[in-house]
C-alpha positions in Angstrom: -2.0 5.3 -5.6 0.7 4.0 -2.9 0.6 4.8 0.6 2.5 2.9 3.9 0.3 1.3 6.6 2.0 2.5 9.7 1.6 1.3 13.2 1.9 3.9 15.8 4.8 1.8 17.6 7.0 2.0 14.6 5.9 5.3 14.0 8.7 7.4 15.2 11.3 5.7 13.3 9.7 6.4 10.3 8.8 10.4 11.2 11.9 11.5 9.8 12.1 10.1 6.4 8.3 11.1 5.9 8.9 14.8 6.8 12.4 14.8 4.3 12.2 17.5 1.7 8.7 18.6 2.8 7.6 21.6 4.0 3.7 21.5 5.5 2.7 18.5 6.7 -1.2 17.9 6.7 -2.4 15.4 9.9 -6.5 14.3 10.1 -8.0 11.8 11.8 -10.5 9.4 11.5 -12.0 6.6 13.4 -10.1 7.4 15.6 -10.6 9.2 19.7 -9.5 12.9 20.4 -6.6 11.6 22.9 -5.2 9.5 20.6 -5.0 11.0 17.1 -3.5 14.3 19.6 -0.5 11.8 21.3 0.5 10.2 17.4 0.1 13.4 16.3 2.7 15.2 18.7 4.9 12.2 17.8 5.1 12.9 14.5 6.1 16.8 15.4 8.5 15.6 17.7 10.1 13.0 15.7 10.5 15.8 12.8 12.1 18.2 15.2 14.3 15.9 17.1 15.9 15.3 13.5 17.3 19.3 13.7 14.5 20.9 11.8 12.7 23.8 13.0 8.8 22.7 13.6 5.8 24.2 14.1 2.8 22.1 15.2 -1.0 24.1 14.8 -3.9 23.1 16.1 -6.4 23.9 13.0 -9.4 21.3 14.2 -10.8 24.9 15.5 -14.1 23.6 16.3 -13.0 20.8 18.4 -9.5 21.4 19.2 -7.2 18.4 20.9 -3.9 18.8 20.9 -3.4 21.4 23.9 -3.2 18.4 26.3 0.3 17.5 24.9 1.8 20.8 24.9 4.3 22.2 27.7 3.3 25.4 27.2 0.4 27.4 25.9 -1.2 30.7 26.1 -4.9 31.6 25.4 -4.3 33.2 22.3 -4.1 30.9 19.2 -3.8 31.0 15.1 -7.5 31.8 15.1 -6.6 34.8 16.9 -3.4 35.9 15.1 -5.3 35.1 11.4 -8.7 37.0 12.9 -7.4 39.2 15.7 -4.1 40.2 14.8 -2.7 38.4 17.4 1.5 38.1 16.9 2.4 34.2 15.5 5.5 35.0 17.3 3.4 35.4 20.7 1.1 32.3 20.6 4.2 30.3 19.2 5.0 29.1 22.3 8.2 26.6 22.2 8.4 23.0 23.7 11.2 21.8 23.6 14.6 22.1 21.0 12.7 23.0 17.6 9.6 22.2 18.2 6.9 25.1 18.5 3.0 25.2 18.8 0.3 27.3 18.7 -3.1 26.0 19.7 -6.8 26.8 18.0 -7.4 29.5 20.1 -10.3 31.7 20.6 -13.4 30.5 19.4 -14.8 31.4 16.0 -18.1 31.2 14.6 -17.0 30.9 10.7 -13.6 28.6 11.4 -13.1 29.0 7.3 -12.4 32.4 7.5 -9.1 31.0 8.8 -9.0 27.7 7.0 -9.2 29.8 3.6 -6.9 32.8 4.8 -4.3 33.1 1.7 -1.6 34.1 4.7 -1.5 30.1 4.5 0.9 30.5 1.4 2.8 33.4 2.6 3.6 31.5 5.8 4.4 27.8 3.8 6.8 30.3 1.4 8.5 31.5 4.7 8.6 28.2 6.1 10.3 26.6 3.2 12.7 29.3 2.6 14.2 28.6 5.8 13.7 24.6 5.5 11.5 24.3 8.7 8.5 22.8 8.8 4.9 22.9 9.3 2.7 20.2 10.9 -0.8 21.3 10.2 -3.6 19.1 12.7 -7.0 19.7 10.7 -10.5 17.9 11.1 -11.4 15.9 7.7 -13.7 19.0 7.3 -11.0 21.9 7.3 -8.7 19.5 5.5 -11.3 20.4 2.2 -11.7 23.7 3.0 -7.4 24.9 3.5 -6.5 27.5 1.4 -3.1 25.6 1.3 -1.6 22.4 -0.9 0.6 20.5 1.5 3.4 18.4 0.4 2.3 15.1 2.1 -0.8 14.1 4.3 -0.7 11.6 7.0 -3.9 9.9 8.2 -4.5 9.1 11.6 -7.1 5.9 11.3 -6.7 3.1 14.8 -8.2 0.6 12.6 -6.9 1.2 8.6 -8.4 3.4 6.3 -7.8 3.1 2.1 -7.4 6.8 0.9 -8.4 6.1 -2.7 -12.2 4.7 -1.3 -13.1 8.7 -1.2 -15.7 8.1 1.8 -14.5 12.0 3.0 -14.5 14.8 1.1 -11.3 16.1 2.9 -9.0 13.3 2.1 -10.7 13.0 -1.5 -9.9 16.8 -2.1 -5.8 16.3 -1.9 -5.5 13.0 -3.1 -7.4 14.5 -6.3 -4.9 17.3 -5.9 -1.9 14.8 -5.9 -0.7 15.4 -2.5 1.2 12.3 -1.3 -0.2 10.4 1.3 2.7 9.3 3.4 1.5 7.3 5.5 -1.8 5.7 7.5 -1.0 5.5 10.7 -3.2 2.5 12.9 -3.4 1.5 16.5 -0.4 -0.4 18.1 -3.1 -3.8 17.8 -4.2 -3.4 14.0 -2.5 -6.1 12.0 -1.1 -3.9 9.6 0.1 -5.2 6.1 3.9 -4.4 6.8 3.7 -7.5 9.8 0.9 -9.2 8.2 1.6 -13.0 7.8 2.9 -13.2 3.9 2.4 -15.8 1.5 4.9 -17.7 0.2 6.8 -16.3 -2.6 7.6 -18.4 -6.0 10.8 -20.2 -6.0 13.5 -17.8 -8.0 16.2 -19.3 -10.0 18.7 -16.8 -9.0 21.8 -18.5 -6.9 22.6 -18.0 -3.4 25.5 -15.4 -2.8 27.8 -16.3 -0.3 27.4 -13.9 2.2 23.7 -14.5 2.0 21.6 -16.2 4.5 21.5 -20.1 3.5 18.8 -21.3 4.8 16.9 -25.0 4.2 15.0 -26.3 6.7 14.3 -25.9 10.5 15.8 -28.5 12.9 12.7 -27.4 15.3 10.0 -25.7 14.4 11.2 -23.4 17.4 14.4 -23.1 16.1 15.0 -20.1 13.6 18.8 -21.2 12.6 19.2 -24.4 10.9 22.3 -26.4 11.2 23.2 -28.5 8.2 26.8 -29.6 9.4 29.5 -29.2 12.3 30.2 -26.4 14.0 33.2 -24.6 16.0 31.4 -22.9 18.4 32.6 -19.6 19.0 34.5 -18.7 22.5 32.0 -15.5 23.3 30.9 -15.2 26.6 27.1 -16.1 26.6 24.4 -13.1 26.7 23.8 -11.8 29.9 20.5 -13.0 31.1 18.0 -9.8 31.3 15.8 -10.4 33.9 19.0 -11.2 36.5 20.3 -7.4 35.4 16.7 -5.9 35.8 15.9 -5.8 32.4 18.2 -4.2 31.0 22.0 -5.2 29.4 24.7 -3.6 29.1 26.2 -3.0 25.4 29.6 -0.4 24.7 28.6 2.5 22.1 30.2 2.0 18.9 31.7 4.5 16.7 29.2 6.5 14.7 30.9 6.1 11.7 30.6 2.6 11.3 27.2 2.4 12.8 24.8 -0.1 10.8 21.2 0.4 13.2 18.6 0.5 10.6 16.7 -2.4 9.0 13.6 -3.0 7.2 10.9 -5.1 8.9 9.5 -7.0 5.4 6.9 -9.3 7.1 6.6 -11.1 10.9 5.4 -14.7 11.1 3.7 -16.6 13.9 6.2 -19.9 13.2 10.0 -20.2 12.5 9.3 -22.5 9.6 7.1 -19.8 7.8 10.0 -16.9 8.6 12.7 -19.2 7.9 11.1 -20.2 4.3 10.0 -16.2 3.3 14.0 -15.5 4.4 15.1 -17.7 2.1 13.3 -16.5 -1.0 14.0 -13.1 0.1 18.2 -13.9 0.5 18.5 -15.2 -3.1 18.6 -11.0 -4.3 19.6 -9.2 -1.0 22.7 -9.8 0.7 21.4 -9.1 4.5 18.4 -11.0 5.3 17.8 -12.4 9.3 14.7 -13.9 11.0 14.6 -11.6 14.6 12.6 -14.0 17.1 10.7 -11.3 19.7 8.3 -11.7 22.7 5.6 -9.2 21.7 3.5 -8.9 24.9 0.3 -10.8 25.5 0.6 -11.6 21.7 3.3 -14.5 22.1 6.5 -14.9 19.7 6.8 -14.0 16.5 9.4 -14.4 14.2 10.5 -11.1 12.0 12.4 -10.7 8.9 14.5 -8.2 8.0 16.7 -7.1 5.4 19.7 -4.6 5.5 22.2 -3.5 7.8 22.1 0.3 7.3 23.8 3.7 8.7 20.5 5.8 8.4 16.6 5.4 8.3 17.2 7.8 5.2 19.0 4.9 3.9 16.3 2.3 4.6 13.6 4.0 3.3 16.0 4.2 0.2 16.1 0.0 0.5 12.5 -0.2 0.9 11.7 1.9 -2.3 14.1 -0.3 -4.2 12.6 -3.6 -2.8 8.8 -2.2 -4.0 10.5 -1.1 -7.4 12.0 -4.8 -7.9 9.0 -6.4 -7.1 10.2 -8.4 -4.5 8.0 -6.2 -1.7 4.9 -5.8 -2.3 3.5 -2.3 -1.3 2.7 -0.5 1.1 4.3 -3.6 2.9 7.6 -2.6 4.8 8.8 -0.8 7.9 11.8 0.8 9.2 12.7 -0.3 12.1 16.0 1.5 13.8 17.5 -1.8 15.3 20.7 -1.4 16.7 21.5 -4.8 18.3 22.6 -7.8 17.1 24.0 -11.3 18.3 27.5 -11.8 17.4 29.3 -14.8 16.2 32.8 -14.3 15.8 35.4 -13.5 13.0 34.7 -15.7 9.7 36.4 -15.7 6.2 33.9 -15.9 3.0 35.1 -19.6 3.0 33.7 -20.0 6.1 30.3 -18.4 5.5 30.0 -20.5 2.4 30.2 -23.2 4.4 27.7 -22.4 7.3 24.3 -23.8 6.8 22.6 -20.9 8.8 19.8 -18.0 9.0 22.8 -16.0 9.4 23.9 -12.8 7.9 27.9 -11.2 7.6 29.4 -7.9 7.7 32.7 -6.9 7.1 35.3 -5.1 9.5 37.3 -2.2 8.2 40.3 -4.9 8.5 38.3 -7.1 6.1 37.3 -9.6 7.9 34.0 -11.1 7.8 31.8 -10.7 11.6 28.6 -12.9 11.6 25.8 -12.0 13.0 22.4 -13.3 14.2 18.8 -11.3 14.3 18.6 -7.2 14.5 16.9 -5.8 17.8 15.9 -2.6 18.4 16.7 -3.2 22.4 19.1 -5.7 24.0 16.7 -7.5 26.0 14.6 -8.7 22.8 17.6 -10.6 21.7 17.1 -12.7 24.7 14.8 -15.1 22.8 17.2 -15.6 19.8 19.8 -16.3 22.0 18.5 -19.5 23.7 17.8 -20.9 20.5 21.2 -20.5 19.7 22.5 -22.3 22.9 20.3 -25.1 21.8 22.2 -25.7 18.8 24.9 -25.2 20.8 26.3 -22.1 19.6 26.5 -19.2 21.8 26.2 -15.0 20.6 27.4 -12.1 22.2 25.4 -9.0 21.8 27.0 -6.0 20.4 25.9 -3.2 18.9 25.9 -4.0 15.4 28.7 -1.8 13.3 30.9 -2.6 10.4 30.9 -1.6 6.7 27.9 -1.0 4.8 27.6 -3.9 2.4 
């Protein structure tokens, strides 16, 4: 079976392809504490919702419920009381923000199966579909084995990894016996998980470069992520503001929608440039966007990302992503969408030019036709800081822009 290793910080960019074309979402947890399998979960209800589908999160770990604490609004009365009771869904439904709804656990039951195994569970997921909203069911291993309900996908909530197919709890055993997707295992912000795990060096393919591919030898420094091979006209851009003079935060013009390229797929993150640089360059000979991202992460120092693709839509990553695992050149459940709107901005280049640039550099074209060239993908301005003084010592200055053009 496949699955995606998920941190929690990348979490909500992904939410949104997860939840496409599904209608109940099943969330357990394990390893992990109450407070924060509650605050991924509501992440993952918001993140569905803010995507313009109707949502409604339930509480359904009745005999230790959690997820009140995140909720704007609730009343006493629950889905224990509106399966048992009689209680009006459309009462304890309480609403949180745009499309988003809960509805807690409720009143406390002695016999929390008698509303695990109600068969309203169908009715409702029939209703639900019919409508295309959807529902995010929260459920202890325990009532995830006992549900009277096959959900489309399952997420697992696990701080510090978790296989699915090892079968160590009934629950999760149950629907992956079933064939209920698992669509992702979501782990704490400081698990290592495989999509940023350090990656091992790939054969040498005997496919040629393209020319708007990264080309991409050697390292000059083993600090330096773009390597020069030959003379440069350095570009007349002013240089990127500095961050910490505007309080952290830089200022970038939106860009048309339409031409919008913010998404990329993180394919692995290395702790040297040399490594990055070297996993780019395999990676480059088959896809026609590849970049090494240099970030600051924290108390965890530099490292060095790669991604691949400049695209409109997350939609559209996921759709990469699929098609890098299916061509082998991805090895699953490695990869992560990352939405990564900024970029560092060369200047205006022909295809000549680029063929003759011996750079980590990728190149998008206008709708005039020319070619823009571009450095790293950021998902904020002030993580393109880094990048940018490596550029200034090669001598080459970027501007940062938000990163648009035409899909290649």
């Amino acid at each position: 079976m496949s699955y995606r290793q998920v941190s929690e910080t990348y979490l909500p960019n992904l939410v949104p392809t997860l939840a496409s074309d599904r209608t109940v979402i099943a969330v357990t947890s394990v390893q992990a504490d109450a407070a924060w399998a509650a605050r991924v979960t509501w992440t993952i209800a918001r993140g569905i919702a803010s995507g313009g589908r109707r949502t409604l999160l339930a509480d359904l770990d009745l005999e230790s419920p959690v997820l009140d604490a995140g909720a704007r609004e609730t009343v006493a009365e629950g889905i224990a009381d509106a399966f048992l009771f009689g209680v009006s869904l459309g009462y304890a439904a309480r609403q949180q923000e745009r499309d988003l709804y809960y509805i807690g656990a409720g009143s406390k039951t002695s016999d929390p199966e008698q509303v695990w195994s109600s068969p309203r569970w169908e009715r409702l997921a029939r209703g639900f579909g019919s409508q295309g909203a959807v529902m995010v069911l929260y459920l202890s291993p325990a009532g995830l084995s006992k549900i009277a309900l096959t959900p489309d996908g399952l997420v697992i909530l696990a701080p510090r990894g978790y296989d699915p197919a090892a079968g160590s709890l009934p629950g999760i055993k149950r629907m992956v016996e079933a064939g209920v997707p698992v669509l992702a295992v979501v782990t704490g912000a400081e698990f290592p998980v495989s999509s940023v795990a350090r990656a091992g060096k790939r054969p040498r393919s005997t496919r040629s470069f393209r020319p708007a591919a990264l080309v991409a030898a050697s390292v000059v420094a083993a600090a330096l992520v773009l390597w020069i091979a030959g003379p440069w006209r350095s570009a007349s851009q002013r240089p990127l503001p500095d961050p910490a003079a505007a309080g952290g935060r830089v200022s970038v013009p939106e860009g048309p929608a339409a031409d919008s390229l913010f998404y990329s797929v993180q394919v692995a993150a290395f702790s040297t440039a040399e490594q990055a640089v070297d996993y780019a360059e395999e990676l480059a000979r088959a896809e026609k966007v590849v970049t090494v991202a240099p970030v600051r992460l924290g108390t965890r120092g530099v490292w060095y990302r790669v991604l691949l693709g400049a695209l409109p839509t997350a939609a559209a990553a996921d759709s990469l992503l699929r098609r890098l695992w299916e061509r082998g050149l991805v090895k699953r459940p490695n990869g992560t969408i990352l939405r990564t709107p900024f970029a560092l901005e060369l200047g205006d280049y022909s295809l000549e030019d680029i063929s003759e640039l011996g750079m980590s550099l990728y190149a998008l074209r206008t709708p005039g036709g020319s070619e823009r060239i571009f450095a790293g993908a950021f998902e904020e301005g002030s993580q393109a800081s880094l990048a940018d003084s490596l550029l200034g010592a090669a001598g080459l200055r970027g501007k940062l822009v938000r990163r648009l053009g035409i899909r290649p």
